[in-house]
N, C-alpha and C positions, 0 to 999 in steps of 0.2 A: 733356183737361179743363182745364190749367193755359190754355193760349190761349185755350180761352171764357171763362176772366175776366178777363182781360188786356183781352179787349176788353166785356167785361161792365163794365170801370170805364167804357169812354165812355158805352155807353150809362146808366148810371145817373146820367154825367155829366150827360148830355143830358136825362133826369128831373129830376134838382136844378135844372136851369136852365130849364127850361121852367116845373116849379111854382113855382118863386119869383118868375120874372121874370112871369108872368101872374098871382102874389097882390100885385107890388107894383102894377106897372100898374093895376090894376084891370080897371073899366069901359073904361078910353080903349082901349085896344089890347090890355091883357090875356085878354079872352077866350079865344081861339083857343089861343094857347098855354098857359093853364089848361089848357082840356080834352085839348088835346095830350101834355101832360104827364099829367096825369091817366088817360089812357086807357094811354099807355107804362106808366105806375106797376101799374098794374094788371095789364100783358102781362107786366111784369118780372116783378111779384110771382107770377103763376101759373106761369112757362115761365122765366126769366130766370134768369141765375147767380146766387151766390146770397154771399154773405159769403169774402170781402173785398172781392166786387168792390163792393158795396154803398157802402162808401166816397166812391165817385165823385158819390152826392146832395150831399156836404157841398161837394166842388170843385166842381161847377156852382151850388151857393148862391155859394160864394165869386166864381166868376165875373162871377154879374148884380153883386157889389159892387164889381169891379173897375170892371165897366162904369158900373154908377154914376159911381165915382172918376173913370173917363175924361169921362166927359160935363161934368160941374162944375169939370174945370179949367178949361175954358175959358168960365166965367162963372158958372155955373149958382149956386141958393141954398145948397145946402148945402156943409157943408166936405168937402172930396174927401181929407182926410189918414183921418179915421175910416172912411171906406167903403175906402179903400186898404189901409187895417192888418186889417181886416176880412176883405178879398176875400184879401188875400195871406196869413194866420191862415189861414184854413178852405181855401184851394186849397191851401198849401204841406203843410200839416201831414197833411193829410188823404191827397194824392197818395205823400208820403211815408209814411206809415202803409202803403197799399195797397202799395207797393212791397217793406215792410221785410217784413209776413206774405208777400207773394208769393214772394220768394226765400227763404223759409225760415232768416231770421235771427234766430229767434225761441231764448232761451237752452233746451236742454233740461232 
């Protein structure tokens, strides 16, 4: 049980990054991975692990902001310091959270 969430964090990783980076996108390229993620979320939600591994949506939100951040350094319009504090916020924090209930370091 403990290793299906282990890897239950990537895959809900791979949920958070697919719905987010296909609601920022939009229309231009977002579709696909919308419904991609969409359809994961949904497999997750019936058959998938289930809390902590859950966690792992907010480190894939965090991700497309990193990606963000990487895209804009080198030109782009927006400020790539706030999409940076962002992505590393919700990936760091988040990863760490799943890790700290995983090992059971929670005080009794």
């Amino acid at each position: 049980m403990r290793r299906e969430h282990d890897w239950g964090f990537f895959q809900w990783f791979a949920v958070g990054f697919l719905v987010v980076f296909g609601f920022i996108t939009g229309f231009s390229i977002g579709i696909p991975f919308l419904l991609a993620g969409v359809y994961l979320l949904c497999w997750l939600t019936s058959r998938g692990p289930r809390w902590p591994a859950e966690l792992g949506l907010f480190a894939g939100a965090g991700a497309v902001c990193l990606l963000i951040a990487a895209i804009n350094v080198t030109g782009g319009g927006l400020d790539p310091t706030i999409w940076a504090t962002a992505g590393v916020a919700l990936s760091s924090s988040s990863t760490f959270l799943f890790w700290w209930l995983r090992c059971g370091l929670l005080p009794s």
